[in-house]
C-alpha positions as CSV (number, residue, x, y, z in Angstrom):
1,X,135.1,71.3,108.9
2,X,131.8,70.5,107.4
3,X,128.7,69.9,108.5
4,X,127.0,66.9,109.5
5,X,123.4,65.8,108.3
6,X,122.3,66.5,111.5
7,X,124.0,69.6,112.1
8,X,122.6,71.0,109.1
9,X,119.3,69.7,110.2
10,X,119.9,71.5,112.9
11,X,120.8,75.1,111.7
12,X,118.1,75.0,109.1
13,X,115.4,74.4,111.9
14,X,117.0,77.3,113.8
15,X,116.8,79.4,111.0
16,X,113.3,78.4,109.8
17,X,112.2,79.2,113.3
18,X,113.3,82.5,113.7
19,X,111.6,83.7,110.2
20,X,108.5,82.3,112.0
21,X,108.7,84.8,115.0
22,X,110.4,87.5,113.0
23,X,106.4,87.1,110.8
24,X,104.4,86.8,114.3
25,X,105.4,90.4,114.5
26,X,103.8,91.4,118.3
27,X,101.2,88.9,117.7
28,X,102.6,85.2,118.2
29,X,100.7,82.0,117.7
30,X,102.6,79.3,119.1
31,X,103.0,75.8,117.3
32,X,103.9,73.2,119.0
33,X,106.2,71.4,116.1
34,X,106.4,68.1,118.0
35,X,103.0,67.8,118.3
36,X,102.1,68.6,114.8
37,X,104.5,65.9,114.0
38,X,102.7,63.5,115.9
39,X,99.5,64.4,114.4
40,X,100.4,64.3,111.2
41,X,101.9,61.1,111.3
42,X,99.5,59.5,113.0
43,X,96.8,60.6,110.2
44,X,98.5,60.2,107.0
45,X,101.0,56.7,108.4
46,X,104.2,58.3,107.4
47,X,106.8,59.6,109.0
48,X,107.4,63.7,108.8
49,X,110.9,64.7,106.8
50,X,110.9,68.1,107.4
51,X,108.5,71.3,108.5
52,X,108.8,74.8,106.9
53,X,107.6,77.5,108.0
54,X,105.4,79.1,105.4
55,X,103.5,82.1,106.5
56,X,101.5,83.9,109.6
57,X,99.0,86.4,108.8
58,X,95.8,87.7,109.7
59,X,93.3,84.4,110.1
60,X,96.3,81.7,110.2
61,X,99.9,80.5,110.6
62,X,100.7,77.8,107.4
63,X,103.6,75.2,107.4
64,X,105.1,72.9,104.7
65,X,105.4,69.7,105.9
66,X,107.9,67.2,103.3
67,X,106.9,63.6,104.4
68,X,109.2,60.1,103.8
69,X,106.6,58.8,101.1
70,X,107.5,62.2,99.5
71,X,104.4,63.7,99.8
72,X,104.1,67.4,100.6
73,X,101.2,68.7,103.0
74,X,100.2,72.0,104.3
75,X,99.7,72.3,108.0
76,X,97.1,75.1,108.5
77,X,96.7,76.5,112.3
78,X,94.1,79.3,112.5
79,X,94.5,81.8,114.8
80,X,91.0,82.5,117.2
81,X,88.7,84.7,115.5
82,X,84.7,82.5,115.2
83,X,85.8,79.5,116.6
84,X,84.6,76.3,115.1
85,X,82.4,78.0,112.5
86,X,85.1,79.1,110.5
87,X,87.1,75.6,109.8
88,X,83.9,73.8,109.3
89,X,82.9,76.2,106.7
90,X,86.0,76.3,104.8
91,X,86.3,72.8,105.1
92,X,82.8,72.0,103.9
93,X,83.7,74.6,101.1
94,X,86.7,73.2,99.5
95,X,84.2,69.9,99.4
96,X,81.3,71.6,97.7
97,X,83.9,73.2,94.8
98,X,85.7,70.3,94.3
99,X,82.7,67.5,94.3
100,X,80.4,69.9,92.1
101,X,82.7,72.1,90.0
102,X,86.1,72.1,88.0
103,X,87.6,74.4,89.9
104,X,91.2,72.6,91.4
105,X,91.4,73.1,95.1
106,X,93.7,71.0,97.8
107,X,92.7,68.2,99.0
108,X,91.6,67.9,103.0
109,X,93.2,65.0,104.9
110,X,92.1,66.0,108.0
111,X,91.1,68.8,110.4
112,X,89.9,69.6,113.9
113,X,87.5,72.4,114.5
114,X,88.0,72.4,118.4
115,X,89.9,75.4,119.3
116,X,90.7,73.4,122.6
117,X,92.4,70.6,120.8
118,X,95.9,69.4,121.4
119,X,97.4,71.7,118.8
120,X,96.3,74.7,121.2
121,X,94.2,75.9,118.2
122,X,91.6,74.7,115.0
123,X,93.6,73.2,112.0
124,X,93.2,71.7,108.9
125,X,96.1,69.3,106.8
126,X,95.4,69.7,103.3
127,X,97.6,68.5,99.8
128,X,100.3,70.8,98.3
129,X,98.9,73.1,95.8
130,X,100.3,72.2,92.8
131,X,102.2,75.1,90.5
132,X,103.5,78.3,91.4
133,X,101.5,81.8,92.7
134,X,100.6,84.2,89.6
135,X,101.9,86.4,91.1
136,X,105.4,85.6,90.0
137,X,104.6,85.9,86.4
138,X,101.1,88.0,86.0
139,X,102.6,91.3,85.3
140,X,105.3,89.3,82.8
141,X,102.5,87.2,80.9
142,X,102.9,88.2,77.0
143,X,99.3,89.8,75.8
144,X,98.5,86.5,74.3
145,X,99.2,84.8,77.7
146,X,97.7,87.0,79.5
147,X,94.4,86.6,77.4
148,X,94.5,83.0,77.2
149,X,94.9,82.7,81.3
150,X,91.6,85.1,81.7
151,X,89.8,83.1,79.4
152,X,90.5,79.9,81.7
153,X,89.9,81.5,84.8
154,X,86.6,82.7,83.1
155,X,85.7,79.4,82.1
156,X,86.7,77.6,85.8
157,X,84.9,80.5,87.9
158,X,81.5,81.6,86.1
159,X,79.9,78.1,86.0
160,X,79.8,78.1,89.9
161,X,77.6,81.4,89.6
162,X,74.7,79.1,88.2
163,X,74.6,76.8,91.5
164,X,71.8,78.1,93.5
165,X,71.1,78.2,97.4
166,X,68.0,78.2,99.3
167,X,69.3,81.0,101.6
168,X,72.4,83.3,102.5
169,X,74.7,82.2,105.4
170,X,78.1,79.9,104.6
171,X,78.3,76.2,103.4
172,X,78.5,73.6,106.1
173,X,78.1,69.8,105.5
174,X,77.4,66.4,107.9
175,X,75.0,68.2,110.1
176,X,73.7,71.2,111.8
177,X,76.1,72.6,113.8
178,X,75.5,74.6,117.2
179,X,77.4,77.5,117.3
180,X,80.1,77.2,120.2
181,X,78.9,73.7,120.6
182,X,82.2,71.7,122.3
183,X,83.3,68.5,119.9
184,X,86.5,66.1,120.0
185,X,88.3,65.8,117.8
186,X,87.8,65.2,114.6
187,X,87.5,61.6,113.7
188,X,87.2,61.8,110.5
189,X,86.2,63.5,107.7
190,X,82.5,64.0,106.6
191,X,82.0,61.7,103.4
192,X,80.9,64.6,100.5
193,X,79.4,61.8,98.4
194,X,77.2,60.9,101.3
195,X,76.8,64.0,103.5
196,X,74.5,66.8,102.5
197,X,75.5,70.4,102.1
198,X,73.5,73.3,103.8
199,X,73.2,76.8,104.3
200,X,74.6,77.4,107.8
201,X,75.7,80.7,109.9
202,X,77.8,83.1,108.1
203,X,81.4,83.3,108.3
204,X,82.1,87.3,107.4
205,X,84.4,89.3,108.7
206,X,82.1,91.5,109.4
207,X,80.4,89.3,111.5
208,X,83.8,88.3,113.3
209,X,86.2,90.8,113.1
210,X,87.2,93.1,116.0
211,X,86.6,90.7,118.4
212,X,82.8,89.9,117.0
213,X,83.6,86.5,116.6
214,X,82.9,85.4,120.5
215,X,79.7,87.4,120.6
216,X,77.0,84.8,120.9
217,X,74.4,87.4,120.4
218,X,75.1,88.5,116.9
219,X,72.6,87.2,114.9
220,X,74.4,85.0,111.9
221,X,71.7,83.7,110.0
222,X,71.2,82.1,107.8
223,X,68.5,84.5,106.5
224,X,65.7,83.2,103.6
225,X,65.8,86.8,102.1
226,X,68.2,89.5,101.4
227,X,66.0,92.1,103.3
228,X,66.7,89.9,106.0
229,X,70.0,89.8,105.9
230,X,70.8,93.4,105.7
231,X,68.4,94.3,108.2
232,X,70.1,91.6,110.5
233,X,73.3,93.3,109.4
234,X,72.0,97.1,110.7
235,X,70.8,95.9,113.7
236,X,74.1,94.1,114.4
237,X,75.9,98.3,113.8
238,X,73.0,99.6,116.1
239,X,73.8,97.0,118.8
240,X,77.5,97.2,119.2
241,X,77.3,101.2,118.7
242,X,74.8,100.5,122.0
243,X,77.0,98.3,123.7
244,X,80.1,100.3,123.2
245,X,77.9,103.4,124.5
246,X,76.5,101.0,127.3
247,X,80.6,100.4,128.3
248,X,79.8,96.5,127.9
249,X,82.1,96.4,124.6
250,X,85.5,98.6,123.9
251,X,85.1,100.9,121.0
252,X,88.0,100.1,118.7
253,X,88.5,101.9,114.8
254,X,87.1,100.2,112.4
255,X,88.2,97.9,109.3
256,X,87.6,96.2,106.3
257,X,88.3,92.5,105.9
258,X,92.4,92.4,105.8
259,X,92.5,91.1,102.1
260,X,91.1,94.6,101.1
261,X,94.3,95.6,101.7
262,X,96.4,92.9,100.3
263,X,99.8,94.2,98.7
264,X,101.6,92.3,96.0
265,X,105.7,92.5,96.6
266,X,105.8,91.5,92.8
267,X,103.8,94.3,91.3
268,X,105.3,97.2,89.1
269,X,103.7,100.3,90.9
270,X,103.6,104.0,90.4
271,X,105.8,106.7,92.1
272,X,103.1,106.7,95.0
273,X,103.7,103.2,96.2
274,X,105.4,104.2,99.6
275,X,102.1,106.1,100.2
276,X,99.7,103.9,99.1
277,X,101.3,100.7,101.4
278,X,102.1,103.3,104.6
279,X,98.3,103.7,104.6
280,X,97.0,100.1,103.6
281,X,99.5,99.0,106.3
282,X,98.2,101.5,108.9
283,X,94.4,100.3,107.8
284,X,95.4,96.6,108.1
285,X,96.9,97.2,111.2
286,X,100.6,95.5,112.7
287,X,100.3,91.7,112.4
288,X,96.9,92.2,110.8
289,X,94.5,91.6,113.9
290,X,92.2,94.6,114.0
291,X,92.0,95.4,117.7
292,X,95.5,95.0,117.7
293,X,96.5,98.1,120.6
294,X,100.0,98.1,118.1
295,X,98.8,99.6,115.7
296,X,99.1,103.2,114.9
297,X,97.1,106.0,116.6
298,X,95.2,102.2,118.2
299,X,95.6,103.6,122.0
300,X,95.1,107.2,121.0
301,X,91.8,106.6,119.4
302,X,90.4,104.5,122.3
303,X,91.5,107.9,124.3
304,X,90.2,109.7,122.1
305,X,86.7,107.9,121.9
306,X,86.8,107.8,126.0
307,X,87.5,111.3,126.2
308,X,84.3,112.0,123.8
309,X,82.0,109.8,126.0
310,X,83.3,111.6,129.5
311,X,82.6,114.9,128.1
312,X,79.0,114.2,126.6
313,X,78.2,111.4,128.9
314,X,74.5,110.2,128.4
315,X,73.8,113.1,126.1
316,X,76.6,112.2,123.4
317,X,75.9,108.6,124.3
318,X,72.6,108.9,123.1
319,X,73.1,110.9,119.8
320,X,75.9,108.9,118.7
321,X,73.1,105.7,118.2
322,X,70.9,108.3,117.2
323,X,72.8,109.0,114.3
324,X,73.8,105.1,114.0
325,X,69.8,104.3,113.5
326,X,69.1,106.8,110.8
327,X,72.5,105.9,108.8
328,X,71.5,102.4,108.8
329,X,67.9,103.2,107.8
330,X,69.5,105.7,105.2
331,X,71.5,102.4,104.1
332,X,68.8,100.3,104.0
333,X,66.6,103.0,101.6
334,X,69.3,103.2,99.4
335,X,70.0,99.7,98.9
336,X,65.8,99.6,98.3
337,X,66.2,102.0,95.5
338,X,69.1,100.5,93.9
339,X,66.7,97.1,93.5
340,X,68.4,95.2,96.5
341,X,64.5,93.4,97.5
342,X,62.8,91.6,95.0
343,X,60.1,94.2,93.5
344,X,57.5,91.8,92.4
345,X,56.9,89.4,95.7
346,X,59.4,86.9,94.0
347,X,61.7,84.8,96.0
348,X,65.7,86.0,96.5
349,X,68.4,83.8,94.7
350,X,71.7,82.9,96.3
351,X,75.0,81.9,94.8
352,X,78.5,81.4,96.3
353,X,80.5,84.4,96.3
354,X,84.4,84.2,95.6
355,X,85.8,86.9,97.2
356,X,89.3,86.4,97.7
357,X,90.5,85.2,94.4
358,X,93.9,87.1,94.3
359,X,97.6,86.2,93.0
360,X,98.6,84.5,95.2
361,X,95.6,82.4,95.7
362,X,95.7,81.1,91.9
363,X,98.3,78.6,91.3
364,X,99.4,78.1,87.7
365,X,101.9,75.3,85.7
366,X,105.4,76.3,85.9
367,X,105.9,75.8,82.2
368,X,102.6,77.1,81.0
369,X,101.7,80.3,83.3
370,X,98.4,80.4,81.3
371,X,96.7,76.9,83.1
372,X,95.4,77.3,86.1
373,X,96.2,74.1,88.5
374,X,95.2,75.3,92.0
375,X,92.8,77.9,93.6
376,X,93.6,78.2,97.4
377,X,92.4,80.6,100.2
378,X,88.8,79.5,100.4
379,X,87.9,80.4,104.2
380,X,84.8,82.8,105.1
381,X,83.4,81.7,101.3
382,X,79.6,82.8,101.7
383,X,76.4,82.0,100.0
384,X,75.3,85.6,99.0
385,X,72.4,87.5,96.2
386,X,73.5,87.1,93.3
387,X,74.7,91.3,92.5
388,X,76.6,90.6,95.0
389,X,78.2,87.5,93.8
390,X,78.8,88.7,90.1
391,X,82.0,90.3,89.8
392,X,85.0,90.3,88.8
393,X,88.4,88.6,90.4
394,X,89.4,90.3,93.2
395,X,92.9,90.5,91.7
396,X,91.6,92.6,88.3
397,X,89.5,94.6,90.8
398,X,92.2,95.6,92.3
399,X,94.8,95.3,89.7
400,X,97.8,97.7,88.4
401,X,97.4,98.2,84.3
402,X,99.3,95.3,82.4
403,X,102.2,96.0,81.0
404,X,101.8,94.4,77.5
405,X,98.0,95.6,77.3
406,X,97.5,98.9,75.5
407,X,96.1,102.5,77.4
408,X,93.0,102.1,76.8
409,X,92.4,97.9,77.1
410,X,92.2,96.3,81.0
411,X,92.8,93.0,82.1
412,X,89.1,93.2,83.6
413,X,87.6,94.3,80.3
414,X,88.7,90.9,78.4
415,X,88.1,88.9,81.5
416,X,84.8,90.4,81.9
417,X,84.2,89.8,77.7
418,X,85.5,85.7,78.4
419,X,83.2,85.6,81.1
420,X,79.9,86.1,79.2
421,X,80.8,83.9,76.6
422,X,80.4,80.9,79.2
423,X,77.4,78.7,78.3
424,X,74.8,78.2,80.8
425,X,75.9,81.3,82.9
426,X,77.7,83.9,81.3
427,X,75.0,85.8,80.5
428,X,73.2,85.9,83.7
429,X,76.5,87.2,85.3
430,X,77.2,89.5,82.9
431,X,73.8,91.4,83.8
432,X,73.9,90.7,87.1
433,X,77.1,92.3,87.2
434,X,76.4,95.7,85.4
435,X,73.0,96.0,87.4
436,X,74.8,95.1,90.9
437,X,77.7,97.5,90.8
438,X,76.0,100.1,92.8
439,X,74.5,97.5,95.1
440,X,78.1,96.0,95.9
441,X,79.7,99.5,96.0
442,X,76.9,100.3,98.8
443,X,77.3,97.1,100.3
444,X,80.3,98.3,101.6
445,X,79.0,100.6,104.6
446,X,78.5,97.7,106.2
447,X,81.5,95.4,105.5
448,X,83.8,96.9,108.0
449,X,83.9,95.3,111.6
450,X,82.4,98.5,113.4
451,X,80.8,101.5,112.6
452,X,81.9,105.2,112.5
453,X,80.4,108.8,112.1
454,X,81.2,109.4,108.5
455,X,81.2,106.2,107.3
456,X,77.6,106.6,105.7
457,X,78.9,109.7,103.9
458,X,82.0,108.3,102.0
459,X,80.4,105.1,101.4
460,X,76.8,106.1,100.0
461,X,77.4,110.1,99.1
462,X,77.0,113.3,101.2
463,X,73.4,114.0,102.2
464,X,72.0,117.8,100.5
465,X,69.8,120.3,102.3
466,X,67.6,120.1,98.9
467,X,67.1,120.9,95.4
468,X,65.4,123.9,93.7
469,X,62.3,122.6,94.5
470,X,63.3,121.4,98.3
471,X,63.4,117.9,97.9
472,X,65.7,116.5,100.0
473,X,68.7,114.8,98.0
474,X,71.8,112.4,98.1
475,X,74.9,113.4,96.6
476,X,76.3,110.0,96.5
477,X,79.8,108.6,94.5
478,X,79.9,108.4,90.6
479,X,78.6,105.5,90.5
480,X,75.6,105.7,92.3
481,X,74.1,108.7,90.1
482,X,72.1,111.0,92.4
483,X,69.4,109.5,95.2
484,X,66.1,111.3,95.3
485,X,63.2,110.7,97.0
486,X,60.3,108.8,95.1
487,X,56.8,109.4,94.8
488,X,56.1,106.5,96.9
489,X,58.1,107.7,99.9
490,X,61.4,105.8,99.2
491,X,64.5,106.8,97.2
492,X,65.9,106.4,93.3
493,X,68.7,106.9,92.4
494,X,68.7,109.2,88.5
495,X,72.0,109.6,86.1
496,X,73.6,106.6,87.6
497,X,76.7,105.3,85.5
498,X,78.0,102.3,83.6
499,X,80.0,100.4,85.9
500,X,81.8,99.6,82.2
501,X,83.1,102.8,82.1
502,X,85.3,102.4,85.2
503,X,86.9,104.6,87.6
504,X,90.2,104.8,86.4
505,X,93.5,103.1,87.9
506,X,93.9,106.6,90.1
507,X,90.3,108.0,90.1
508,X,88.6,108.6,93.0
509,X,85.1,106.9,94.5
510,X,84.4,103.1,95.4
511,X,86.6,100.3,93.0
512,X,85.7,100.8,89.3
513,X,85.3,97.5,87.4
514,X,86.1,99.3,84.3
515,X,89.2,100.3,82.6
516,X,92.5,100.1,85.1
517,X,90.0,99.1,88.3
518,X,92.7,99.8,90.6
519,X,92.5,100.9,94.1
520,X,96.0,103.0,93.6
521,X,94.1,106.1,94.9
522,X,91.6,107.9,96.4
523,X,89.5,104.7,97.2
524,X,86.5,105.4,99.5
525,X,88.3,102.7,101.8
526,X,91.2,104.7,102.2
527,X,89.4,108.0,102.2
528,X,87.7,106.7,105.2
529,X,90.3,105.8,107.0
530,X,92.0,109.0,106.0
531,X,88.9,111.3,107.4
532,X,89.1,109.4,110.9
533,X,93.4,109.6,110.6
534,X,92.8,113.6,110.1
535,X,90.2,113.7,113.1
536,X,92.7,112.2,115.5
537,X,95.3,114.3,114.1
538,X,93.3,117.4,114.5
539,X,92.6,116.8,118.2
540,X,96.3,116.0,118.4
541,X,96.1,112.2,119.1
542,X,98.5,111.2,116.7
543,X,100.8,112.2,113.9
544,X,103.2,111.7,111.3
545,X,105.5,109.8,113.2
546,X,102.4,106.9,113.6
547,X,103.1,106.0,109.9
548,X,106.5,105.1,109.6
């Protein structure tokens, strides 16, 4: 007997639900589907078709939402990690790119920054993006394609490095915002045309992951100067390595933002692909929430780390933020040398940084995969200095060679040629992205959501007894050349190299923006996590069996 509309109906919702919990993993965020009807209804005046189930992952769960006019909407739910801050920023975001840029982004309908709403959780409605992820059809592009899609993502993304900003922090719009400040719901939306943007707290992972996002006494900013900034960053390690010694915070293993160890299902990989997703997936961490007590060797570390401070009790308590003071002092004299602070009194310049342009976050046309229709994914956007802005996509960063491009050509070469071509700012990014790789590479000690013995070491280079003459020096990555003390007291770094020349797509060290770029290897990210993996294992904590 067939089926009935309804019945269908029926079984499809079933079905739909279940792939919702079967992505939740151990980690569910519960929607209320009934209620998001209601909501959306109520906001856009037509009735809701059908909802589909889309995705859940680290910072959200995303649903497709087919309404009677025929319209399709996304239905964005974000799971609790900086309440408020976050939505408002991203909001406020997507505003600023598409009032004052080319750049297409979905359209906001509505949203509700109060994690205490009737949803059970913040949310924003925003259009369809239009197209199809390049993911499907990167890594089948024809040469020509390919080139002709780099040089429009050139032309979309390098104009936005020439918008300035008074400060570094995130973009937030309407008016000042007080952090954990209770508001009803949304009403409706701030007017861009009207509403002025501004330079607001920052919404970084580092500032919010692992549980930082409820912390009310992390400093945020926004800070006038990059010294600033990084010094507020420091403190922020010293602090929670205190607290965690103090037994007012849980010391939990530390991680990079999650899309550092994105994985694309469509990519043509090497014979080491197994390896290289058992360990991003152990790094991420089982339904990507960093103090997740699922994930591998998770329970055994905390163990671990509580076994360390009942041994050593005050003594080990107080070396371990001994040693956290002088690697953040050692971070903040290398990122000195490397040019970080303005050498001659001027002021700092700020841009916005886009850190998360991926695959699957660029939309292109169905028919022409070269045309670029949609960029999504815009959340914890920041207003950062401008080496630290300049680079390249994150999905040529971290890139497996093209197929239809020869040995010795990368996608990131000829993007990175497009780029400077671009009137009014190419050239400025094209300089400030040779002279800031070493800046970004050593920006990356204090990226993670916590702080570890050893991270200083793999990030910014091993530390030498001396030279033939006794001077203290830094044996630091390949890219960072050697760092040796200066006449003045501070640090330089000598035989630094061209971050054109690239790592390699298997080489060793921090991402290469060169040839290949990829992170298919021996990434300091993975190193890391690596060393502290072989620590655990040594004391017997965990073992293979955590990886599977």
């Amino acid at each position: 007997m067939a089926q009935s509309d309804g019945e269908a109906h029926l079984h499809d919702d079933h079905d739909d639900r279940e792939r919702e919990a079967a992505a939740d993993g151990p980690h569910p965020l519960q929607v209320d589907r009934r209620i998001m009807r209601e909501i959306v209804e109520d906001k856009t005046g037509s009735s809701v078709r059908t909802i589909k189930f889309l995705s859940s992952g680290t910072f959200h769960k995303a649903f497709l939402l087919r309404l009677e006019d025929e319209r399709e909407l996304v239905f964005r739910i974000a799971r609790r990690h900086m309440p408020r801050l976050k939505t408002e920023s991203e909001v406020a975001t997507l505003n600023y790119i598409r009032l004052h840029t080319s750049i297409p982004v979905p359209f906001v309908h509505h949203y509700d920054a109060n994690p205490l709403n009737r949803m059970g959780g913040e949310y924003i409605l925003m259009s369809k993006a239009p197209g199809i992820p390049l993911s499907k059809h990167y890594y089948h592009l024809s040469g020509d394609a390919l080139r002709k899609l780099l040089r429009n993502v050139a032309e979309l993304l390098i104009p936005l490095f020439a918008h300035r900003f008074p400060k570094t922090g995130s973009l937030y719009m309407n008016r000042p915002l007080k952090y954990y400040q209770t508001r009803t719901p949304t009403q409706s939306l701030p007017d861009p045309q009207k509403d002025e943007f501004f330079v607001g707290p920052i919404v970084s992972w580092s500032f919010f992951g692992g549980g930082r996002g409820e912390n009310h006494a992390i400093d945020r900013g926004p800070w006038s100067s990059t010294k600033a900034y990084l010094t507020s960053a420091t403190e922020r390690e010293i602090a929670t390595v205190q607290a965690e010694c103090d037994g007012t915070t849980a010391h939990h293993r530390p991680h990079l933002p999650p899309e550092d160890y994105e994985y694309d299902s469509s990519t043509d990989v090497s014979d080491n692909e197994d390896e290289h997703w058992r360990t991003a997936r152990w790094a991420r961490g089982a339904g990507g929430l960093s103090d997740s007590d699922s994930e591998p060797g998770e329970l055994a570390y905390r163990d671990y780390r509580r076994t360390q401070r009942s041994s050593f009790l005050v003594a080990h308590a107080m070396q371990r933020v001994e040693t956290v003071r002088k690697e953040m002092k050692r971070f903040l004299d290398v990122m000195q040398s490397l040019g970080a602070f303005p050498s001659d009194g001027g002021k700092d310049e700020f841009s916005l940084d886009m850190h998360d342009i991926s695959l699957e976050n660029i939309f292109v046309d169905e028919e022409d995969h070269s045309k670029v229709t949609c960029v999504i994914d815009w959340e914890s956007t920041t207003v950062r200095p401008l080496w630290f802005c300049a680079h390249i996509p994150s999905f040529l960063e971290h890139a497996y060679p093209h197929p239809q491009l020869a040995p010795n050509v990368s996608a990131s070469s000829i993007f990175w040629e497009e780029a400077v071509k671009i009137a009014g700012a190419g050239e400025e990014w094209g300089r400030a992205e040779q002279e800031g790789h070493a800046l970004r590479a050593a920006h990356r000690m204090i990226e993670w959501d916590g702080w570890e013995e050893g991270l200083a070491d793999a990030i910014l280079g091993e530390e030498d007894d001396g030279d033939e003459e006794g001077e203290p020096t830094q044996r630091a990555p390949a890219q960072f050349g050697t760092v040796v003390p200066a006449t003045d007291g501070g640090l330089v770094v000598v035989n630094s190299r061209s971050p054109r020349s690239g790592i390699g797509p298997k080489g060793g060290g921090l991402n290469g923006n060169g040839a290949g770029g990829s992170r298919h290897g021996a990434g300091v990210d993975l190193a890391l996590l690596n060393g502290l993996e072989a620590r655990l294992r040594q004391d017997g904590f965990i073992n293979d069996s955590d990886h599977d």
